[in-house]
N, C-alpha and C positions, 0 to 999 in steps of 0.2 A: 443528668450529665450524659450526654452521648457518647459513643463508641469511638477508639480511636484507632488512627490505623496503624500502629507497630504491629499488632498481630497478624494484621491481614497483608503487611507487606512481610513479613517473616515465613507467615503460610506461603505466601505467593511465591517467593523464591523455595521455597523446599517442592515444594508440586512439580516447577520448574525443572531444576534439578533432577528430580528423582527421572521424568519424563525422562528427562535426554540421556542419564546414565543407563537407566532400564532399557525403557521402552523402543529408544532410537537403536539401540545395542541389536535387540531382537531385531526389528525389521531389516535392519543392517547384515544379520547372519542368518538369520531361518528364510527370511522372505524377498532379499535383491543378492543377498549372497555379494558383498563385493568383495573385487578381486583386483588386484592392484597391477597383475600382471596381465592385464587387460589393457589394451593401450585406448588411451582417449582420443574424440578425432582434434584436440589440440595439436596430437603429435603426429594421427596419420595425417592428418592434411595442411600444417599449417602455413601461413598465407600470410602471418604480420598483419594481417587488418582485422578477421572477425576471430579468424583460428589462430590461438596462440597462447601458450601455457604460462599459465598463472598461480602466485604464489597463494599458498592457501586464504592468509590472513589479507592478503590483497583483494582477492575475489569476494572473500567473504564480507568485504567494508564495499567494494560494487555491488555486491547481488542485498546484502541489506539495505543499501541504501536504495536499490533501486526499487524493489518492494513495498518498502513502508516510504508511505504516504500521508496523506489526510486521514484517512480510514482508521488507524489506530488512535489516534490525537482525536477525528471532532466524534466520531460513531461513539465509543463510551460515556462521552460528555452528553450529548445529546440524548442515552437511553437510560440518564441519572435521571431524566423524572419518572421512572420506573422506581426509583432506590438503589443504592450502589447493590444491593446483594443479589439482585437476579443477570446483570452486567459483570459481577467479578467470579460469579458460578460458570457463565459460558465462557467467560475468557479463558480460563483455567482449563475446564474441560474441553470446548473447542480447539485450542491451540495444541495441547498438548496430544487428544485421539484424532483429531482432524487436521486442521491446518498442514502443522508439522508434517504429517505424513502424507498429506497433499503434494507438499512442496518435493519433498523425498523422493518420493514415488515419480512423476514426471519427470524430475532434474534426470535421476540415474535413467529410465525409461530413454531421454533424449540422447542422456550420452554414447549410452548404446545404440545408437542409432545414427553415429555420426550428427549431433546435434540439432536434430530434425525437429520444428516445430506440434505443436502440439496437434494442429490440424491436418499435418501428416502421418503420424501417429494415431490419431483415428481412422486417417483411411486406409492405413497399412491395417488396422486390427478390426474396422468394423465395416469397411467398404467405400467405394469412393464417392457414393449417395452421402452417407453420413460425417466423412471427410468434408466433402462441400459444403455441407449446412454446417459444420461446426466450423470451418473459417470464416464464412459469414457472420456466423454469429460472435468468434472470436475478433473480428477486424470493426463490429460495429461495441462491441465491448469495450476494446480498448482506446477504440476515438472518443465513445463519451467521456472513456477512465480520465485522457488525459486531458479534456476539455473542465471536467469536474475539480481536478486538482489544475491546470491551469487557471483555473477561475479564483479557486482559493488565493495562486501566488499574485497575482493582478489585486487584489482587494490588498494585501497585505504591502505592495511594495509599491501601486501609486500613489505618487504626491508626499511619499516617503523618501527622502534623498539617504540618509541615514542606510534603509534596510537594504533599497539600491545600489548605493557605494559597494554595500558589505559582500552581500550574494555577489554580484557583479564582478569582482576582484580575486574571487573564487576560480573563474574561468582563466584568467591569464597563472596564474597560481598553480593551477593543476597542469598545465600548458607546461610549463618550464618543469612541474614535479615527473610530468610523461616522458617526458626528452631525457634528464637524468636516469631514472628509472630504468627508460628500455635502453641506454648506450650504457650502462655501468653493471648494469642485472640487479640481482636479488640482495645482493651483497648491500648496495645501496642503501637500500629501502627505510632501516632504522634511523640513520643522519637524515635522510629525506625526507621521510614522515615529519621528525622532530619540526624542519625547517618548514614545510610545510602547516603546521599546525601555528609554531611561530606568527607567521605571516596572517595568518588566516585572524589569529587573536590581535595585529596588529590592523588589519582592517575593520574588524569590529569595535577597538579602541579609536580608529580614526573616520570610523563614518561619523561618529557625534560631532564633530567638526567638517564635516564637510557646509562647502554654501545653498543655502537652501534654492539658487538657483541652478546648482550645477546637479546633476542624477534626480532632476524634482521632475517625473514624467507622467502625463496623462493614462487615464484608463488606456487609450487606443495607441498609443505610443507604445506602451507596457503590452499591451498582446503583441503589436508588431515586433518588438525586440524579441519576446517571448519563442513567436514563431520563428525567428533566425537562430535565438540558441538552439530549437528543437533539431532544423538542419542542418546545424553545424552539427550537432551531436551524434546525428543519423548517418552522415559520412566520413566522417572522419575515420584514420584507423582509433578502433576502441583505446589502445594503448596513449594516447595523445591525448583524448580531453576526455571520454565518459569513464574511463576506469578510475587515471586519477581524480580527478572531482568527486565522483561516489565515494574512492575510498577517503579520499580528505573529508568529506560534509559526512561520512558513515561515523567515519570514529569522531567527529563532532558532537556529532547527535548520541552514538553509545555515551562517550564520556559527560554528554548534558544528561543523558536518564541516569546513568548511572551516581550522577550527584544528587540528581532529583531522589533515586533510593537513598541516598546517605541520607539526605537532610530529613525523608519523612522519618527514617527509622532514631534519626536523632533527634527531630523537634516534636515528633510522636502527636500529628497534629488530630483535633476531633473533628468527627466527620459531624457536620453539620445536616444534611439530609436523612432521610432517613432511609432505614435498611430496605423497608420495600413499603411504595407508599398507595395510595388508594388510585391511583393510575394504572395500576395492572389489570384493572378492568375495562380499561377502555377511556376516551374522553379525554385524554391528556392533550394539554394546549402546543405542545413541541408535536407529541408522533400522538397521533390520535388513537390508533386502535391499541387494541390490548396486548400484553405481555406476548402470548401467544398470537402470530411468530413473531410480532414486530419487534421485538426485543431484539432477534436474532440478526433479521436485516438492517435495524441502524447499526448496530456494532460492527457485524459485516467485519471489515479484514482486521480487527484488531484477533477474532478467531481464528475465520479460514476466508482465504483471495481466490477468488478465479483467476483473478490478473497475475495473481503468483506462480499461474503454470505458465502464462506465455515469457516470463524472464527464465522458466525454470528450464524452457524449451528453446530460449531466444539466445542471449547473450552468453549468461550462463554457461551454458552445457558445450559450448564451444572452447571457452576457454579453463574446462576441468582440467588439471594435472593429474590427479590419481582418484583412482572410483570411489578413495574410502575420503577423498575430501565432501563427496555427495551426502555424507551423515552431518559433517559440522555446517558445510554451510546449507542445505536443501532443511533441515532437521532445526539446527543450531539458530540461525538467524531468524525463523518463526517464533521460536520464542523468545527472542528477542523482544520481535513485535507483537510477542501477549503481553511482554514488560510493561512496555509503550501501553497498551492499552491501559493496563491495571494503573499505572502510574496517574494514567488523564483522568480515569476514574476517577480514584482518588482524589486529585486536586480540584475538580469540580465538586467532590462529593464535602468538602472543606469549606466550602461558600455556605455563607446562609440561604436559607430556602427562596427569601426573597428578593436576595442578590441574586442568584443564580437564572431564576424566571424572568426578572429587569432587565438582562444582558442577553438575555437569549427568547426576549420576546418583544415585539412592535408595541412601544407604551400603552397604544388603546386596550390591547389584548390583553397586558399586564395590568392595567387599572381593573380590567374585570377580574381577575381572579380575587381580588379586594384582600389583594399581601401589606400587610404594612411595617415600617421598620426595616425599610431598605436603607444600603448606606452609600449607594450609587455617586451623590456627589460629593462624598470623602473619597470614594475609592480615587475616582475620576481626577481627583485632585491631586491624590498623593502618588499616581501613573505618570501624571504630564498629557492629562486626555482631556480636551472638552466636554464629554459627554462619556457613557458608557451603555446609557438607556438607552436599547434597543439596538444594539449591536449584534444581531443573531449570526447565526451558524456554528457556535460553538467556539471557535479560534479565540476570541476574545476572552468568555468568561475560561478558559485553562489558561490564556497568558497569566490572568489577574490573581486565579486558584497556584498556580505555579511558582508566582512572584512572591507571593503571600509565605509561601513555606519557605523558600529562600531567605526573603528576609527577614524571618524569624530564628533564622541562625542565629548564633552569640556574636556580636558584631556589626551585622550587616542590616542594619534595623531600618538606616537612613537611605538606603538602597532599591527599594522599592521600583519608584519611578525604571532605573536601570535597569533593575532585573525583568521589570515587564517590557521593556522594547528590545531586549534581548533574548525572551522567548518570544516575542513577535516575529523576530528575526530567524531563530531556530525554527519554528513552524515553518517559514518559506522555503528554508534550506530542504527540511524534511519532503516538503511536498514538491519541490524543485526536480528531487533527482527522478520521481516518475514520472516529467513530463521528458524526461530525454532517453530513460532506459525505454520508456514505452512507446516512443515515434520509432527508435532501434527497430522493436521487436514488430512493430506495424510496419515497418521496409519490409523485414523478411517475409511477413503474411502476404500483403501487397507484391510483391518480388513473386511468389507461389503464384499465386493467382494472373497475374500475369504473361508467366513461363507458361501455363498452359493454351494459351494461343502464341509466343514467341518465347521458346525453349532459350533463345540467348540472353533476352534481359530479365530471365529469371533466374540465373546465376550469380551468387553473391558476391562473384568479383567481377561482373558488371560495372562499369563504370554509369554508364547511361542507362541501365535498368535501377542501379543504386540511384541515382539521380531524380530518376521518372518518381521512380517508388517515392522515396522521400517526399516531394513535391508535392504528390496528390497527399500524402498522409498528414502533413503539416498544414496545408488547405483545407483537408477535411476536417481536424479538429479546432483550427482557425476557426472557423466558419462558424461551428458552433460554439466557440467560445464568446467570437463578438457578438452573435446575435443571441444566448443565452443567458440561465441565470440561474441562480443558486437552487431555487425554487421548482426550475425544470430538469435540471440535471441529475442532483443529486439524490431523488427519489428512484428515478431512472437508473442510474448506476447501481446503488445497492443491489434492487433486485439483480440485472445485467450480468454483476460481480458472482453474485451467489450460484446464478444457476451456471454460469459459465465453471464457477467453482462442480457441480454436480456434473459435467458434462467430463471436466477433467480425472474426474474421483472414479466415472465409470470407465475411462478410457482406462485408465489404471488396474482398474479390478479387471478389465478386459486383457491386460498386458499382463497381469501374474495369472490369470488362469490360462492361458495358453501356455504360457511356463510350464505349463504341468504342477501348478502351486496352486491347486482347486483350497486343496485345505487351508491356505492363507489368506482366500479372497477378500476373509469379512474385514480385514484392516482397514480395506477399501471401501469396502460394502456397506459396513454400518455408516459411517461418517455421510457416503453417498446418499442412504437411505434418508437419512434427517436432514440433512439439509435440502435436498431434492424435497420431501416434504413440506418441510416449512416456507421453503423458498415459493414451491407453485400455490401455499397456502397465501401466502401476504402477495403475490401477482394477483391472483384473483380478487379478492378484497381492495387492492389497490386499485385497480381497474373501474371494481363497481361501487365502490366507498368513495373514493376520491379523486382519480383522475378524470372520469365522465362525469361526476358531482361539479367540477371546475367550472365547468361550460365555458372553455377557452380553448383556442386552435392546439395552445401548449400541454394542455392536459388531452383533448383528441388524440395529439402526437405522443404525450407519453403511453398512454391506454394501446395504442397501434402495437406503438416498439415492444413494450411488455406482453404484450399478445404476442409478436411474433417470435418473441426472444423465449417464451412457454414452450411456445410448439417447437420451434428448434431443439430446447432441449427433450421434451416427450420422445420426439423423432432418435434422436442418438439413443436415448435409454431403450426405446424400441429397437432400436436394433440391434445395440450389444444385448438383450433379451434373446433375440434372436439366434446369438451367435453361441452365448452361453447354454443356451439350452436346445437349439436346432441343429449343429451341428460344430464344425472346431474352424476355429478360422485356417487363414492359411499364413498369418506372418508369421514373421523369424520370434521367438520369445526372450524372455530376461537375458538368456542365456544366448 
């Protein structure tokens, strides 16, 4: 008899916990000192459009939602043929000494800073050489980010009228929840929520009826539409459609994990895989190489994000109300998204061995492994799916692992089918709101970069610099979303994310020790250390293991990027070397 997970969701939440009462506490008073009589630039500058203060529990449902993504749902799943237990050791750990404090660190950084991205923030602390390379590197991060989770939402919502309806309905929803919200204030917000959340269960109730001719839209239709919500989302004022819609789909999705914990800690299900399996040596048919690092890069943001600094720098840090809201949501919402991770664990780790490799492997592949006693077409059957064999990337076997423990509640037995197009549908929502938080934050990058040859439509109340911006950024990850694919992207991102994550870790350890916070550097520093490590260790191996292994333009083209996205970061870690031990910078610090 296998191992079951009450334990390890019980552990998980006390880890949790303990992290954010502790640990968050410390960094919050020894090491950013916040100060509430500190004004944010919500208040020195606000504007109604990007600067404008926001209710704690409001931001905190945008900036989580805008965060978590694919990254925590498919990166766990996919590094369970490792075994759940080398996957629920870095979650735990990474999330709680890294992530979190990732996030932490940058957010408050920005907002002292009047809400300056993160590649201004490098060049203010480590020069304007390394400024440069780290928006480059930051603007071609965030376009694959959102071509990579664009891609997921396109596989999940063509030729699905149902999950179209559902998402879709979302927009004009949050629309009317924006308008109420900012003409009535704060006071609102509990009646609006309710009614909002209401509506939102009433489109989910009334997609299963829609006609299969009406929202039934092609792959290339579906990125077209895709790339119009991205620019709608990018100019609009925040307050109108990206705040509400995040915080409506945020506490959708909190209140779908947070059921997901009930029901595991109630139907106490067995993990079906094993704790750590003979794939930590290498060889495995999902991620080929071994435990060390690639363990760490599939997982990627269910730990720690790179992309978690440019919202922490981007949207964010604009519309803080008070510095000490910088612990709940910079802090608070990462682990969240260790939740998120632990949780997909788990429900993959719930499948049988041979279900799991059938769903997340192209049949030829899966006949070699010579697994037998799959149950792929009962599953398929009792979902409402044609097939399940060979569904890879993940999304699918967590729909199936996820539906599985729901409908093992007391009750809900004949539910099945429901509950897996309903976390098909939750996947989309999830991975939705980073394709809009992240066009946002690629204006403002895009915006910089531009202002430096015409200072006026680099101003973020540009109308035509807002306009320009947006256009090339939805274009640029258009582009790679039609012409890409699972295959190309999503290797490419992992790395991308991580070291982007190591680039941000050092700008940070470069920001408290100009504080005159030498002795608090290593909050920064260790986290930097390991993942910068392990990050250039699986580049490297990726490069000469399997991307030039490919012999395909797509793999050339990955092996390049990861090459150049190495050296960009070598380049910044060189120079805050420089700066930490050469001499004192000259920016303004924490304080």
């Amino acid at each position: 008899m296998g191992m079951h997970a009450l334990p390890l969701m019980i552990g998980t939440l006390c880890v949790l916990t303990i992290g954010y009462r502790f640990y968050s506490a410390f960094i919050a008073a020894k090491v950013l000192v916040l100060d509430d009589a500190r004004l944010t630039p919500a208040h020195t500058r606000p504007d109604g459009k990007d600067y404008i203060a926001t209710h704690k529990w409001v931001l905190f449902g945008h900036h989580f939602a805008a965060i978590t993504g694919a990254g925590p749902l498919i990166g766990p799943v996919l590094a369970a043929q490792f075994g759940f237990l080398p996957g629920l050791l870095w979650i735990l750990v990474g999330v709680t000494l890294g992530g979190a404090v990732h996030d932490f660190v940058i957010l408050t950084s920005s907002v002292r800073r009047g809400g300056r991205s993160l590649a201004e923030i490098a060049r203010d602390e480590l020069g304007p050489l390394a400024g440069l390379i780290a928006a480059i590197a930051i603007f071609f991060t965030v376009i694959i980010a959102i071509a990579a989770m664009g891609f997921a939402v396109v596989q999940i919502l063509a030729q699905s009228p149902w999950a179209t309806f559902t998402i879709g309905m979302t927009i004009p929803i949050a629309v009317i929840m924006g308008l109420v919200m900012h003409r009535r204030g704060h006071g609102s917000i509990p009646w609006v929520s309710a009614a909002g959340v209401t509506a939102l269960i009433g489109a989910v109730v009334g997609g299963r009826f829609v006609e299969s001719g009406w929202f039934n839209f092609d792959q290339r239709t579906t990125i077209y539409l895709l790339c119009g919500y991205g620019f709608l989302a990018s100019v609009l004022p925040v307050w109108l459609l990206l705040v509400p819609r995040d915080y409506l789909s945020a506490y959708m999705k909190i209140g779908t994990i947070a059921a997901l914990v009930l029901g595991i800690l109630i139907v106490n299900p067995e993990l079906k895989l094993e704790a750590v399996s003979d794939y930590i040596h290498g060889g495995g048919p999902i991620v080929a190489g071994k435990i060390f690092p690639f363990v760490f890069i599939t997982i990627a943001c269910g730990a720690i994000s790179g992309f978690h600094s440019l919202i922490a720098s981007g949207t964010t840090p604009k519309m803080i109300d008070k510095e000490t809201d910088c612990r709940t949501i910079g802090y608070g919402a990462m682990l969240m998204e260790g939740l998120v991770g632990i949780t997909s664990l788990i429900a993959a780790a719930c499948l049988y061995k041979a279900d799991y490799f059938g769903i997340n492997l192209p049949p030829a592949k899966f006949q070699a492994l010579g697994l037998a006693g799959d149950h792929l077409t009962e599953l398929a059957h009792a979902v409402g799916e044609k097939t399940l064999a060979g569904r890879t990337g993940g999304s699918v076997s967590l729909a199936v692992g996820i539906a599985q423990i729901f409908s093992s509640l007391p009750g809900l037995e004949r539910w099945l089918a429901y509950w897996y197009h309903f976390i098909v549908m939750f996947e989309a929502v999830f991975i939705l709101t980073t394709v809009d938080a992240g066009t946002r934050v690629a204006r403002f990058i895009t915006q910089e970069l531009i202002g430096r040859a015409a200072p006026a439509l680099g101003k973020t109340d540009s109308t035509a610099g807002t306009l320009l911006a947006s256009a090339l950024v939805v274009i640029a990850w258009g582009s790679f979303l039609a012409t890409g694919s699972i295959q190309t992207l999503w290797p490419l991102l992992g790395i991308a994310n991580q070291l982007l994550a190591t680039t941000a870790l050092c700008v940070g350890t470069t920001v408290i020790i100009n504080s005159g916070r030498v002795r608090y550097a290593w909050v920064t520093a260790a986290p930097m250390l390991f993942v910068g490590a392990t990050t250039l260790s699986a580049g490297y191996l990726s490069i000469t293991n399997n991307f030039l292994r490919l012999g395909t333009v797509a793999g050339y083209i990955d092996a390049g990027c990861t090459a150049l996205l190495m050296l960009a970061a070598i380049s910044v870690l060189g120079a805050a070397g420089l700066r930490w031990f050469g001499g004192r910078a000259p920016a303004a610090a924490l304080e």
